[in-house]
C-alpha positions in Angstrom: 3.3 24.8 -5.8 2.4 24.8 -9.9 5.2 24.6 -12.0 4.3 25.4 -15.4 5.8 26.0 -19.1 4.3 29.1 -20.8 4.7 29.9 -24.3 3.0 32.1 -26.5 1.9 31.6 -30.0 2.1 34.5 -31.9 -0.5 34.5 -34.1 -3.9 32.5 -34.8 -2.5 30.6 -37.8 0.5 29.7 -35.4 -2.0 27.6 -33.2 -4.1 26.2 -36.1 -0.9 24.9 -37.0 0.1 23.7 -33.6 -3.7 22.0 -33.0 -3.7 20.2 -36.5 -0.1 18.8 -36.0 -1.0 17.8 -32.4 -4.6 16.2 -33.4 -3.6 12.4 -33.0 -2.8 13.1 -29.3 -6.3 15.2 -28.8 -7.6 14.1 -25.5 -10.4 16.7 -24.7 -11.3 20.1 -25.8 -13.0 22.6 -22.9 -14.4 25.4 -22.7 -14.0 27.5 -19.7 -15.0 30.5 -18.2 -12.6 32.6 -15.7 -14.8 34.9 -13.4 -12.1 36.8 -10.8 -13.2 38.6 -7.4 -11.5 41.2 -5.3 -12.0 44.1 -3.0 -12.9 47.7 -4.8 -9.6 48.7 -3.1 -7.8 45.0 -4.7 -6.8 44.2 -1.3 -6.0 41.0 -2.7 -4.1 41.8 -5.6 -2.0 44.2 -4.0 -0.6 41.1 -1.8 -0.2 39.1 -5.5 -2.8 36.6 -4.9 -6.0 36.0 -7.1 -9.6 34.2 -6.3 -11.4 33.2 -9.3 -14.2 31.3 -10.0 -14.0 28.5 -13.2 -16.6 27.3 -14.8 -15.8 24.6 -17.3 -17.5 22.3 -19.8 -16.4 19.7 -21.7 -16.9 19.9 -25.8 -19.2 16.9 -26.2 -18.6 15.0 -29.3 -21.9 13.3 -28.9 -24.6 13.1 -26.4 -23.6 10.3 -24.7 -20.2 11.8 -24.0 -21.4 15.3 -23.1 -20.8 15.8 -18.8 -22.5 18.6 -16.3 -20.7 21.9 -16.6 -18.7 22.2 -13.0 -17.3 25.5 -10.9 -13.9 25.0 -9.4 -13.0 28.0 -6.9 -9.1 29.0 -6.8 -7.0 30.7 -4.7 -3.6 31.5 -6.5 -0.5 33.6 -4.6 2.7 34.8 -4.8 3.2 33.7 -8.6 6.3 34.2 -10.9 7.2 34.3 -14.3 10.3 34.5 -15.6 11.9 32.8 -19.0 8.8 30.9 -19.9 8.4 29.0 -16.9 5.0 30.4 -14.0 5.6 29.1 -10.5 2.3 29.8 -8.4 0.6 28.8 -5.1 -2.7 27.2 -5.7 -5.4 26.1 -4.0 -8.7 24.8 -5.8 -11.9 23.1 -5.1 -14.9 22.2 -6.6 -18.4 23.6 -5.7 -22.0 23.6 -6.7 -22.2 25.2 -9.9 -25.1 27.0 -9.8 -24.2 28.7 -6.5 -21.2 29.4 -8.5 -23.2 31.3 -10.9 -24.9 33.3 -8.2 -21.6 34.3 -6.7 -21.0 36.0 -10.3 -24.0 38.5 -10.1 -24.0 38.6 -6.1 -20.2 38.0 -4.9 -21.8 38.6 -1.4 -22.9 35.0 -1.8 -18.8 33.6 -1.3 -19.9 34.6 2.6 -22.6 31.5 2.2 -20.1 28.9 0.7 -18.7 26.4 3.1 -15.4 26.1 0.9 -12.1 25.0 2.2 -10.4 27.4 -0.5 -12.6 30.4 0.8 -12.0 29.7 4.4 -8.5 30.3 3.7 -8.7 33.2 2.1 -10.7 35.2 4.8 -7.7 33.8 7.4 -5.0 34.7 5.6 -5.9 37.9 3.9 -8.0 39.1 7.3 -11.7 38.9 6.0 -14.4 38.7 8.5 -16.7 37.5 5.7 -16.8 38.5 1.7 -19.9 41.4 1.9 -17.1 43.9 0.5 -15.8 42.2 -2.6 -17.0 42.7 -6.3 -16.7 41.0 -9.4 -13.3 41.7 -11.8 -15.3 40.2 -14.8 -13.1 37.6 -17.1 -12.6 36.2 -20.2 -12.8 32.9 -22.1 -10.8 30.3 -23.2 -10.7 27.3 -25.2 -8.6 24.4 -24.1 -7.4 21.6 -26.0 -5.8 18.8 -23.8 -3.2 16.6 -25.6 -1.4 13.6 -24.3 2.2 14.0 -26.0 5.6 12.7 -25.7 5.0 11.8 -21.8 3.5 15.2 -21.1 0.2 16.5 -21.3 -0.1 20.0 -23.3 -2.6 22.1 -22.7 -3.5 24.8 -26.1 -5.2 27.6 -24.8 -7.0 30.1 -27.2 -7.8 32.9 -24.7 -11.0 35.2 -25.8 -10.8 38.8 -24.4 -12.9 41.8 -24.8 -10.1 43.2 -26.0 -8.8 40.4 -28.8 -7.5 36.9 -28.7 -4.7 35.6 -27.6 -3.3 32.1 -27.3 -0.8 29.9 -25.1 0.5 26.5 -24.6 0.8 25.5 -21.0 2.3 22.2 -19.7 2.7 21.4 -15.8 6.0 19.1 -14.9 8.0 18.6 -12.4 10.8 18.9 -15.4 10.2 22.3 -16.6 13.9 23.1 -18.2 13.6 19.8 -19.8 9.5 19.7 -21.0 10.4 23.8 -22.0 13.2 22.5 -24.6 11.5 19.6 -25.8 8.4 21.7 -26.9 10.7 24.6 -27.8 12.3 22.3 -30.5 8.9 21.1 -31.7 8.0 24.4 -32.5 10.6 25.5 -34.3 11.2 22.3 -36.5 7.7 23.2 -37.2 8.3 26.5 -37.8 5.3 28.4 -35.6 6.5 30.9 -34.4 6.4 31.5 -30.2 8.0 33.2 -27.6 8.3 32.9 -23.8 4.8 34.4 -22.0 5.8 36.9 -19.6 2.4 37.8 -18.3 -0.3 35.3 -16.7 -3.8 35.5 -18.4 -4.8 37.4 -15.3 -2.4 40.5 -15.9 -3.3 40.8 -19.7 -6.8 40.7 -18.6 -6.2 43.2 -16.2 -4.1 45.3 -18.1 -7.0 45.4 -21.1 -4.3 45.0 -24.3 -2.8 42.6 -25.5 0.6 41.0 -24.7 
């Protein structure tokens, strides 16, 4: 089970202020790519569980720090949301990412992956194989990874066809605590925030923003 805080930033100047204040802590920035699969019918959605492909690079700040782009496949179920705080199921692995990239314009090609994640979604969900399933799309996002106050935050600036929006997630085993500690950052800061009531998956599903 993930146990996350969610809040959103209201506006783009909130998380300019958010990422400057937080730049001594800056760990990594990356840059990831969210492809989703389903059924044409959304067999899988309609039991509340997602499969998505990742594919994620880190922002080199030379050469010699630059690292191979990598394809982590996910199996998330049975998530809630409620007052800022997303408790999900999930399941990930890594696999070869340029099979990844052929799952993307053939999802037929899940059927050829021996993946741990993918073996479990055919058994639970009743899939003989994945010849049936298509690609959602997805969206972008930028990542900044900070190491602050015993936590790490993660600043997301999500890139849709449809606009930007942007998040602050933080896994924890604490999240009432973590939740009012970043809470009174942000206001004593004065960027303004509210609780996310929608995963990035919904808003990219729904095509609006939040």
């Amino acid at each position: 089970m993930e146990v996350e805080v969610k809040l959103r930033l209201l506006t783009a100047a909130a998380h300019l202020r958010l990422t400057t204040l937080l730049t001594p802590f800056h760990l990594k920035t990356l840059h990831q790519r969210n492809i989703f699969f389903d059924t044409p019918k959304n067999d899988l959605s309609l039991r509340r569980a997602v499969l998505r492909l990742r594919f994620l690079q880190n922002a080199a700040v030379s050469a010699a720090s630059s690292s191979p782009p990598r394809c982590i496949v996910s199996l998330k179920a049975k998530p809630t949301l409620a007052n800022g705080i997303s408790r999900v199921e999930e399941d990930e692995e890594e696999i070869e990412y340029g099979i990844g990239k052929e799952c993307v314009d053939s999802p037929a090609k899940l059927s050829d992956i021996g993946s741990r994640v993918l073996k479990r979604v055919k058994e639970e969900y009743g899939f003989k194989d994945f010849l049936g399933f298509v690609c959602l799309g997805g969206f972008e996002n930028v990542r900044n990874v900070y190491e602050w106050r015993g936590v790490k935050l993660e600043v997301d600036e999500t890139k849709y066809d449809f606009g930007n929006c942007y998040e602050i997630e933080c896994e924890t085993e604490e999240p009432e605590r973590v939740k009012t500690m970043i809470e009174e950052f942000l206001t004593e800061n004065k960027i303004e925030f509210l609780n996310s009531d929608m995963t990035k998956f919904a808003v990219f599903r729904s095509g609006k923003l939040p």
